[in-house]
KEZA-302908 format. One record per atom (N, C-alpha, C, O): residue number from 1; atom name; x, y negated, z. Coordinates in steps of 0.1 Angstrom, whole numbers, plus 5000, padded with zeros to 4 digits. Atoms other than C-alpha are relative to their C-alpha. Layout:
REM residues N
(NUM CA (X Y Z));
...
REM end
This chain:
REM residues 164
(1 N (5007 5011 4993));
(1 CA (6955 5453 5556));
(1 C (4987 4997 4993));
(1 O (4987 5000 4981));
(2 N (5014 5002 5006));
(2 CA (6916 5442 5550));
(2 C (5001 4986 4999));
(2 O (5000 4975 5006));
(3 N (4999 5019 5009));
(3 CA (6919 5414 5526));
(3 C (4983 4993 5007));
(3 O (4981 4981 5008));
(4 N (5017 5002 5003));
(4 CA (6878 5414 5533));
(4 C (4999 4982 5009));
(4 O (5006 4980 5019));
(5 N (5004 5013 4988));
(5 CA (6864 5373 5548));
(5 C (5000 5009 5011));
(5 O (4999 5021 5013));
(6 N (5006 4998 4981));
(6 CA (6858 5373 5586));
(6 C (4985 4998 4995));
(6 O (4982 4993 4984));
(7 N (5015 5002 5004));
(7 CA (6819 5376 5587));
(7 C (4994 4989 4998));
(7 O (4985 4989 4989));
(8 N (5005 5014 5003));
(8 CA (6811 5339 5590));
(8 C (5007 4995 4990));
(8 O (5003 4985 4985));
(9 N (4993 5007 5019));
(9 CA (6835 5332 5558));
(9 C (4990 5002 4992));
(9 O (4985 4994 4984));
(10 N (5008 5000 5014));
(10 CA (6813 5352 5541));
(10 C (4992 4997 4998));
(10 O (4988 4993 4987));
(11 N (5016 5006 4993));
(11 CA (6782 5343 5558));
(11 C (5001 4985 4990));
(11 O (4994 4983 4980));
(12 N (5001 5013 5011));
(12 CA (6792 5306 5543));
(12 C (4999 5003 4990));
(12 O (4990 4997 4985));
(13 N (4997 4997 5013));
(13 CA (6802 5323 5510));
(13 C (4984 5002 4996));
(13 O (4979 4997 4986));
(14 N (5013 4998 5005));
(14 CA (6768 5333 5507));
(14 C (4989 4990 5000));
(14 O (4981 4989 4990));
(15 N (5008 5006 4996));
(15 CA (6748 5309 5520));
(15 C (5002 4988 4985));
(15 O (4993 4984 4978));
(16 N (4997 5009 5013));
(16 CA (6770 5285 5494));
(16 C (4996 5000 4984));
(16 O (4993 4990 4977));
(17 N (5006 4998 5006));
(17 CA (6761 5303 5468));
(17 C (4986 5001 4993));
(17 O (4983 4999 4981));
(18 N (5011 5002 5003));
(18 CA (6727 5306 5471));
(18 C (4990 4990 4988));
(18 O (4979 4993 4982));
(19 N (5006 5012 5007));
(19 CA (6718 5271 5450));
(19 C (5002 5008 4986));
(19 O (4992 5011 4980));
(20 N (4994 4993 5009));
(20 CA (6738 5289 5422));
(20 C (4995 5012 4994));
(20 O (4996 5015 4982));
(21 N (5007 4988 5003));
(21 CA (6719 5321 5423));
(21 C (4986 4997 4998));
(21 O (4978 5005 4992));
(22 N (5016 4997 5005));
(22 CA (6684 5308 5421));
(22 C (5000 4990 4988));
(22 O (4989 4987 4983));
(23 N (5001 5004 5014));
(23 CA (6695 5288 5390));
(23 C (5006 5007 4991));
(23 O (5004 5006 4979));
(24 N (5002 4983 5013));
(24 CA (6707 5319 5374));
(24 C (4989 5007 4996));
(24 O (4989 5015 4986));
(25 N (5008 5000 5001));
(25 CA (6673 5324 5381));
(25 C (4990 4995 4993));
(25 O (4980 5002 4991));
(26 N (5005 5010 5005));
(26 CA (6658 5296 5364));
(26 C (4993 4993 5009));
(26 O (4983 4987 5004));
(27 N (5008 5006 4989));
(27 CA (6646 5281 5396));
(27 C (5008 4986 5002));
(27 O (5020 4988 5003));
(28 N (5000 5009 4997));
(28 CA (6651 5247 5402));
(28 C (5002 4998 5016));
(28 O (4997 5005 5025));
(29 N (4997 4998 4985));
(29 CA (6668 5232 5434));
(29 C (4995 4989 5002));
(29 O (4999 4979 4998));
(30 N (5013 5010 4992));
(30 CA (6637 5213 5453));
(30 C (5006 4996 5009));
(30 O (5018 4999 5010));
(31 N (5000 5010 4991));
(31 CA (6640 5191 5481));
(31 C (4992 5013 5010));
(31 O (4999 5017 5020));
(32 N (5005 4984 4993));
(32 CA (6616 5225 5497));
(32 C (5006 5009 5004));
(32 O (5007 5015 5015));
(33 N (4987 4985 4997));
(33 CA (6641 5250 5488));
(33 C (5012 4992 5009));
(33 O (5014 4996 5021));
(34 N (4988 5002 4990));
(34 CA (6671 5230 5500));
(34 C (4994 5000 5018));
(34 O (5001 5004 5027));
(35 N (5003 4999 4984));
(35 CA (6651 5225 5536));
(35 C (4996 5017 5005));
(35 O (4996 5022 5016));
(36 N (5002 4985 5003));
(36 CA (6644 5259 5533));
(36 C (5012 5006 5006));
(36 O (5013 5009 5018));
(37 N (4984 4999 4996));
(37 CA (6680 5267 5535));
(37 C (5001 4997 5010));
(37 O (5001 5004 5019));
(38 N (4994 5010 4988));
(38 CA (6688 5244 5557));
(38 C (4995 5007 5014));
(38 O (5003 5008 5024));
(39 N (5008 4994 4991));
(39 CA (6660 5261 5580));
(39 C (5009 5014 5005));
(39 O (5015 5017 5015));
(40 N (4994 4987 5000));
(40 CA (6670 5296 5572));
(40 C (5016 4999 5010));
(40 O (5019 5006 5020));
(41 N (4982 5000 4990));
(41 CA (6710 5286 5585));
(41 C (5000 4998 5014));
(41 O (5009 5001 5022));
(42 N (4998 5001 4980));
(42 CA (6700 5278 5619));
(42 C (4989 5007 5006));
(42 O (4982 5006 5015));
(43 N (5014 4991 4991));
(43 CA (6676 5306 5623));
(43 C (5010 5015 5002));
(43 O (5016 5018 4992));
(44 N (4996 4992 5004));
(44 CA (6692 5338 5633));
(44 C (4989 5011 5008));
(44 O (4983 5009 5019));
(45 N (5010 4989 4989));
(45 CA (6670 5372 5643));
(45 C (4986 5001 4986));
(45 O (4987 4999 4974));
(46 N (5010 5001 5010));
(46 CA (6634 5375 5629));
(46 C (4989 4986 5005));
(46 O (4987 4982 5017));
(47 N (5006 5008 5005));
(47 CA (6611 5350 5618));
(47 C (4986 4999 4993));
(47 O (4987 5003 4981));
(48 N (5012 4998 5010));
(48 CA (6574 5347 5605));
(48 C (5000 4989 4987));
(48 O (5008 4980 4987));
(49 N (4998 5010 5010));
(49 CA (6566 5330 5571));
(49 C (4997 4981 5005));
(49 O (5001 4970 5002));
(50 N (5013 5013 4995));
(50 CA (6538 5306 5593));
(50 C (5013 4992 5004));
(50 O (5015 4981 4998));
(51 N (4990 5002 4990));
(51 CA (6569 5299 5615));
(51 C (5009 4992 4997));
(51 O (5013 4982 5003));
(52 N (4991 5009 5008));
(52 CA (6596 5287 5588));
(52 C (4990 4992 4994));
(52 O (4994 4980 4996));
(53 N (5008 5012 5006));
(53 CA (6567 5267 5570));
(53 C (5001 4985 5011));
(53 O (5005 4973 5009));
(54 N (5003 5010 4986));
(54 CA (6559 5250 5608));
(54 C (5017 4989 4998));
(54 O (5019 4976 4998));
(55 N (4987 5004 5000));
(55 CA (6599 5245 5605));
(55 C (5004 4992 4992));
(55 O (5012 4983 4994));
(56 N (4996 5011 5011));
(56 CA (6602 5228 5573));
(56 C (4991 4991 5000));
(56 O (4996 4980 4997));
(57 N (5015 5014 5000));
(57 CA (6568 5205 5575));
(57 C (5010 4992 5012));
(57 O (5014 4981 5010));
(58 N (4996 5008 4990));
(58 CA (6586 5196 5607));
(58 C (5015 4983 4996));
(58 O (5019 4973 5002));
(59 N (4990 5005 5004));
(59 CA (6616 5181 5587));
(59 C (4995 4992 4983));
(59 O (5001 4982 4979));
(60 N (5011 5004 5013));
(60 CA (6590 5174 5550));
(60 C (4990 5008 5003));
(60 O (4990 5020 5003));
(61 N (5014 4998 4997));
(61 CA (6552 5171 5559));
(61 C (4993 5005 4986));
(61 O (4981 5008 4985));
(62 N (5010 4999 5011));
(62 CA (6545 5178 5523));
(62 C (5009 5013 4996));
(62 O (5011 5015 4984));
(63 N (4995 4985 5001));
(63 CA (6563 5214 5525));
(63 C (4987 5011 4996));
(63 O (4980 5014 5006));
(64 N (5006 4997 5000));
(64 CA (6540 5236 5508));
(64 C (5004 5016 5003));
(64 O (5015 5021 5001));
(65 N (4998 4986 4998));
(65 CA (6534 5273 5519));
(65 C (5006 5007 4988));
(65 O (5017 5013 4988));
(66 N (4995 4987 5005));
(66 CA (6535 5291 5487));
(66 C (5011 4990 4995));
(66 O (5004 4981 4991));
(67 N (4985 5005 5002));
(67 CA (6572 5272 5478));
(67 C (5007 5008 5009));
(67 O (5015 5015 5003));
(68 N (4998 4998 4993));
(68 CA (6580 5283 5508));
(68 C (5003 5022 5002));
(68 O (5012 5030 5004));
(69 N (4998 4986 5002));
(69 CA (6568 5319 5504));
(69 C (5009 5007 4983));
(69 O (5016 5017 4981));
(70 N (4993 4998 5015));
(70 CA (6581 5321 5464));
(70 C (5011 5002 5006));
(70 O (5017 5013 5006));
(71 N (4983 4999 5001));
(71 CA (6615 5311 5477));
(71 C (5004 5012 5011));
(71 O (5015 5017 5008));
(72 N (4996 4991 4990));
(72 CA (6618 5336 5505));
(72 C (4994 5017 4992));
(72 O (4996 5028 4997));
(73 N (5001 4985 5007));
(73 CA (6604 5366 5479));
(73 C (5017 5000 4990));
(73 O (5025 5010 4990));
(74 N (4985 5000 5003));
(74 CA (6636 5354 5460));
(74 C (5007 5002 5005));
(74 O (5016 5009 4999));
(75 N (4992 5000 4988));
(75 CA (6654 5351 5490));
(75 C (5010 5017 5002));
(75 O (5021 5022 5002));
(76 N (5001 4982 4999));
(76 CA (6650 5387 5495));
(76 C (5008 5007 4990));
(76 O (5018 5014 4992));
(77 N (4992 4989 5011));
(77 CA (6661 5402 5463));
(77 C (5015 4993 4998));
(77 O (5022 4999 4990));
(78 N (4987 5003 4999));
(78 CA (6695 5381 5468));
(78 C (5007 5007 5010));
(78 O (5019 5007 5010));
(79 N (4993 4998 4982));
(79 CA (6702 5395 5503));
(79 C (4999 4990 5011));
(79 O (5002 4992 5022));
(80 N (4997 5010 4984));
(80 CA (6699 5366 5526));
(80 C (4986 5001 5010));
(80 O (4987 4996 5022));
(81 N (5012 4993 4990));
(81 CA (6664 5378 5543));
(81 C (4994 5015 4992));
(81 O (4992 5018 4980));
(82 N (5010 4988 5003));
(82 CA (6645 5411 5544));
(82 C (4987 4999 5008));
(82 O (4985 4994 5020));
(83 N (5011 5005 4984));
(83 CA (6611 5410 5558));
(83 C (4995 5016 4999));
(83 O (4994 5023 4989));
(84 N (5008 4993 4995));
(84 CA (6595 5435 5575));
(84 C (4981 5003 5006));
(84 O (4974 4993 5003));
(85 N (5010 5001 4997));
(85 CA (6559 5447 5590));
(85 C (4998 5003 5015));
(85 O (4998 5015 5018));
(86 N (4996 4996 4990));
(86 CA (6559 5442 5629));
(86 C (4987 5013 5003));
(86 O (4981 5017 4993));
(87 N (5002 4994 4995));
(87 CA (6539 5466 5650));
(87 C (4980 4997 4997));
(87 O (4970 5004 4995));
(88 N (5019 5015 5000));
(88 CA (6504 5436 5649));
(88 C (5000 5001 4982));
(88 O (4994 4991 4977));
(89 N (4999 5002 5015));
(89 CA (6509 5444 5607));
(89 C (5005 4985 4997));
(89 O (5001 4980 4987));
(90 N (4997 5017 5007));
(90 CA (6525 5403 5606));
(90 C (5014 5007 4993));
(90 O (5021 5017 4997));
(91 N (4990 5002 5003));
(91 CA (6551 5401 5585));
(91 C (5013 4991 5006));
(91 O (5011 4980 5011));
(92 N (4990 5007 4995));
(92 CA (6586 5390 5595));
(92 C (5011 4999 4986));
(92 O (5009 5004 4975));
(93 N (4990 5002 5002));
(93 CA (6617 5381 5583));
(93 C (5012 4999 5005));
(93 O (5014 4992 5014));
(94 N (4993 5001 4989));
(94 CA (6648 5388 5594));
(94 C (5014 4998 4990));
(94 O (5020 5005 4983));
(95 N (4986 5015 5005));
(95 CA (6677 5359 5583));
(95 C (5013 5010 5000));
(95 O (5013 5018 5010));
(96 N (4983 4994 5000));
(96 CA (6715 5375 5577));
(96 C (4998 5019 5001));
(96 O (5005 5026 5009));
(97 N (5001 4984 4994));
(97 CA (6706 5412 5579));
(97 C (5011 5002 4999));
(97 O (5016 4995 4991));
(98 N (4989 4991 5003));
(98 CA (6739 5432 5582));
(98 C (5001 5013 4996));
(98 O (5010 5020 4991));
(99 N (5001 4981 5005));
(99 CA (6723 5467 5577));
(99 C (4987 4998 5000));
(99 O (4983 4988 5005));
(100 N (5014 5002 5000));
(100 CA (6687 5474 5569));
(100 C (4997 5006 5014));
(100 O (5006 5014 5018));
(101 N (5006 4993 4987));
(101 CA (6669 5486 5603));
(101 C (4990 5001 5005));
(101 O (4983 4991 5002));
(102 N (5012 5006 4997));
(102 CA (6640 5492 5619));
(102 C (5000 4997 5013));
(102 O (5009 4991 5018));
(103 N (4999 5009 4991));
(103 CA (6625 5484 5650));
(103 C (4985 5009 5009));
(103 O (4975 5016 5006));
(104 N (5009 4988 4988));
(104 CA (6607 5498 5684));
(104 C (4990 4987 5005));
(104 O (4993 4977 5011));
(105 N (5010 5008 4993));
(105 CA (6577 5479 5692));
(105 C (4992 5004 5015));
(105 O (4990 5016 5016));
(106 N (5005 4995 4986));
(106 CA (6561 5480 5730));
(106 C (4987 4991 5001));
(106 O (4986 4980 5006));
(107 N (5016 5004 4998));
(107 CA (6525 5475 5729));
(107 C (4993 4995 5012));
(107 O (4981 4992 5015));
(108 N (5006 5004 4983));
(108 CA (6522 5466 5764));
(108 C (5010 4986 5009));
(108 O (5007 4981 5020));
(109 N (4997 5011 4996));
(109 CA (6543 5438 5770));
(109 C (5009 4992 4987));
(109 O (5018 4983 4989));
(110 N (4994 5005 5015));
(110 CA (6554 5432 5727));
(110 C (5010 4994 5005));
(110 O (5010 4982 5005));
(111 N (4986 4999 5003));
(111 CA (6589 5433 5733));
(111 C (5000 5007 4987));
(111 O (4991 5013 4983));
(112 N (4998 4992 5011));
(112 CA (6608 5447 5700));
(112 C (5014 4999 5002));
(112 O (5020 4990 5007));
(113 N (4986 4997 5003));
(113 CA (6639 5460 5694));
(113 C (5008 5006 4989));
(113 O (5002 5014 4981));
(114 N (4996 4994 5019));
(114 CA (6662 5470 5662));
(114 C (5001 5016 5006));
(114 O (5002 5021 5017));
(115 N (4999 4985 5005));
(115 CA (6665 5505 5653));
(115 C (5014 5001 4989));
(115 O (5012 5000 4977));
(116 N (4991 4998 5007));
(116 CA (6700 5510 5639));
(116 C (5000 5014 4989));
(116 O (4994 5025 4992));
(117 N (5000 4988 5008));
(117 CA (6705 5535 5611));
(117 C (5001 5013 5005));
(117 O (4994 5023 5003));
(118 N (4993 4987 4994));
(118 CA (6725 5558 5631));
(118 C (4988 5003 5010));
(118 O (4987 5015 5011));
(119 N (5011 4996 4994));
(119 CA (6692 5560 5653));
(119 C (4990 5005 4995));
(119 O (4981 5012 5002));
(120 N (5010 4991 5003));
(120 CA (6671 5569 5628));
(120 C (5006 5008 4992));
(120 O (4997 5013 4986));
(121 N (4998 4992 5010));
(121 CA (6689 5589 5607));
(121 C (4999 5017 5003));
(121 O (5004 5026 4995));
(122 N (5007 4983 4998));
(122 CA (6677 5623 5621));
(122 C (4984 5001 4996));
(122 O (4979 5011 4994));
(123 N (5012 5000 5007));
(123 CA (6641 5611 5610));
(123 C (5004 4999 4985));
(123 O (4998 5005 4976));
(124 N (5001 5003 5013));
(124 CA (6654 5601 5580));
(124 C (5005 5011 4986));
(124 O (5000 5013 4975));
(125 N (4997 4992 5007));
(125 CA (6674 5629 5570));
(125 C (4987 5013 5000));
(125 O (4987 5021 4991));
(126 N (5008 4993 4997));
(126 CA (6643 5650 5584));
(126 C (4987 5002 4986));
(126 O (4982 5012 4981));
(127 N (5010 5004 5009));
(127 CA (6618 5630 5559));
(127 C (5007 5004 4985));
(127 O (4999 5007 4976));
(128 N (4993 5003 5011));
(128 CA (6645 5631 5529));
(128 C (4998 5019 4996));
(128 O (4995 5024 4985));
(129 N (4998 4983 5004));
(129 CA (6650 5676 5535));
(129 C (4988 5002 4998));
(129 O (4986 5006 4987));
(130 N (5014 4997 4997));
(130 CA (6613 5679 5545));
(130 C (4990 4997 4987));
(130 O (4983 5006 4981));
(131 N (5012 5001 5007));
(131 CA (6593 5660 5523));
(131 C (5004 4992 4981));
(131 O (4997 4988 4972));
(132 N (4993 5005 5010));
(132 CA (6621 5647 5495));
(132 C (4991 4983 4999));
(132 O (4985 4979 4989));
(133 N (5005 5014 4995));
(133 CA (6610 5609 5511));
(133 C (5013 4992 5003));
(133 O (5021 4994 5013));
(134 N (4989 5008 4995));
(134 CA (6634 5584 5509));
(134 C (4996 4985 5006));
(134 O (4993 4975 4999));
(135 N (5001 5015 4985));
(135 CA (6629 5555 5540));
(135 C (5004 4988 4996));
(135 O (5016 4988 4992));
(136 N (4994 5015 5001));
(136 CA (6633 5519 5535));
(136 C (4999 4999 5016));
(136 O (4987 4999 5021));
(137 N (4995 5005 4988));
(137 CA (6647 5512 5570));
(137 C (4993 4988 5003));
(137 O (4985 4988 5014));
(138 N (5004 5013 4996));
(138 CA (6636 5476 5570));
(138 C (4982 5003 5002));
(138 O (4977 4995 5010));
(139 N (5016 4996 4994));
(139 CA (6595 5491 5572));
(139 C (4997 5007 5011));
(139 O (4987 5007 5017));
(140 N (5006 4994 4991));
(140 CA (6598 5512 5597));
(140 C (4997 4996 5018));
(140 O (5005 4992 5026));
(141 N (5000 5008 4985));
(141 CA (6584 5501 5631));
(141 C (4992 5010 5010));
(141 O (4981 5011 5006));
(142 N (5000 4991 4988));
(142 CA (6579 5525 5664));
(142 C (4991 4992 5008));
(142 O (4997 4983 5013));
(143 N (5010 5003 4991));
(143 CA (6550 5515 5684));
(143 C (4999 5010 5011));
(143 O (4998 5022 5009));
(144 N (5001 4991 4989));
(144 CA (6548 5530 5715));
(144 C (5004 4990 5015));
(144 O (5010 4980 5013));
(145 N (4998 5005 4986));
(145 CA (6552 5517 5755));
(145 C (5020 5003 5004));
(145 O (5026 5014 5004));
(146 N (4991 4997 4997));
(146 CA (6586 5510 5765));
(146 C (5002 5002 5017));
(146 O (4993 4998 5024));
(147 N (4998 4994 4990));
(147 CA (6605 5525 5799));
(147 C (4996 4993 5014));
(147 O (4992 4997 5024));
(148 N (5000 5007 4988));
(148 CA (6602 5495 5819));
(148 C (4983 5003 5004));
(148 O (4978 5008 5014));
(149 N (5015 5000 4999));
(149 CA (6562 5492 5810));
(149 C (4995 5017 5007));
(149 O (4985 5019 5015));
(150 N (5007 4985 5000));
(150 CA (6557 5531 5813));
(150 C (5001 5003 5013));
(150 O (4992 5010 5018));
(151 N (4997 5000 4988));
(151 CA (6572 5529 5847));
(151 C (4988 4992 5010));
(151 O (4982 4997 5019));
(152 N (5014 5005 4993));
(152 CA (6546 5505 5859));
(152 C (4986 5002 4998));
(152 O (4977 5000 5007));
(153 N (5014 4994 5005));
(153 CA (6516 5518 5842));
(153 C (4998 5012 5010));
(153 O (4988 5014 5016));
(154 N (5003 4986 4995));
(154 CA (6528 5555 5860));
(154 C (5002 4995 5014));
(154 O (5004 5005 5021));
(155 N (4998 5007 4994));
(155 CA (6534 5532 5890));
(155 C (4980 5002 5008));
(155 O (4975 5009 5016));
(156 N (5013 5005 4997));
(156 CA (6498 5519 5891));
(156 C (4993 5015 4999));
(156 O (4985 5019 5008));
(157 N (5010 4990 4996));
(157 CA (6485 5551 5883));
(157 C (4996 5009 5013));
(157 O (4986 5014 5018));
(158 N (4994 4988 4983));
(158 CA (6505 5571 5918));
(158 C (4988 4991 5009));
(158 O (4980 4996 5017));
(159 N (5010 5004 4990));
(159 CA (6485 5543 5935));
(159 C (4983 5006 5000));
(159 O (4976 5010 5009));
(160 N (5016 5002 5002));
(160 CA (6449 5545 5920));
(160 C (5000 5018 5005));
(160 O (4997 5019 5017));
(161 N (4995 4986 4992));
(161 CA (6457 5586 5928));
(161 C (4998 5000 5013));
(161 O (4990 5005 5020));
(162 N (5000 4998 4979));
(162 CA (6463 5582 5964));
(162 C (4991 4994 5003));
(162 O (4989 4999 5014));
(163 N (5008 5004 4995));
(163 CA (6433 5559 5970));
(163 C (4987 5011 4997));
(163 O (4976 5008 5001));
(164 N (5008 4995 5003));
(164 CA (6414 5585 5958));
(164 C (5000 5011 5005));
(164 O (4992 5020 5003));
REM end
């Protein structure tokens, strides 16, 4: 039987920990960082830095960016966010990862979507035989027009064709 938590056990287990891990750090637990947290727990998906800042000012007006940014480079090397580079070069963040992944951007109407491992791992194994390149998952991001857009662009184009 799998002794292992249910996901939101652990999900708390971690989150709980956190205070504990950035004073193994030697970081001090601010009034910043804990809204910080607090922010992070009810955010799930991705997130810009501007975005959580907006989020914690909204709860402490005297939330400074770089606190904000320090604790979330920390953040990172614990596991509780990874950020990424969307498609526009912004940075994101993306709160609870469960697998690293990347992500399909659509330049024509900036939708995005994850990229699971198992989807890229014929590039990955491709780049790894090919060029002895090992992929950080969480950078990679797919720019290109998705099905729905590509359909109305070749749409618009059948028309402008026939008037011609």
């Amino acid at each position: 039987m799998d002794e292992r938590p249910e996901p939101a056990a652990a999900d708390q287990v971690a989150w709980a920990n956190v205070r504990d891990r950035l004073h193994a750090r030697g970081l001090r637990w601010t009034l910043q960082r804990s809204i910080l947290l607090d922010v992070l727990e009810q955010t799930d998906g991705h997130v810009t830095g501007a975005e959580l800042v907006e989020r914690c000012r909204a709860v402490d007006p005297s939330t400074t960016p770089s606190t904000v940014y320090r604790t979330l480079d920390v953040l990172e090397e614990l596991g509780v966010v990874r950020h990424h580079h969307g498609a526009d070069g912004r940075e994101e963040f993306h709160v609870r990862p469960a697998t690293a992944h990347g992500h399909l951007h659509c330049g024509v109407c900036g939708t995005s979507w994850e990229l699971g491992p198992a989807e890229l791992a014929p590039l990955v194994s491709a780049l790894r035989a090919g060029r002895g390149f090992d992929v950080d998952l969480s950078h990679v991001t797919v720019a290109g027009t998705c099905r729905d857009c590509q359909a109305r662009l070749d749409e618009a184009r059948l028309e402008v064709d026939a008037k011609h």
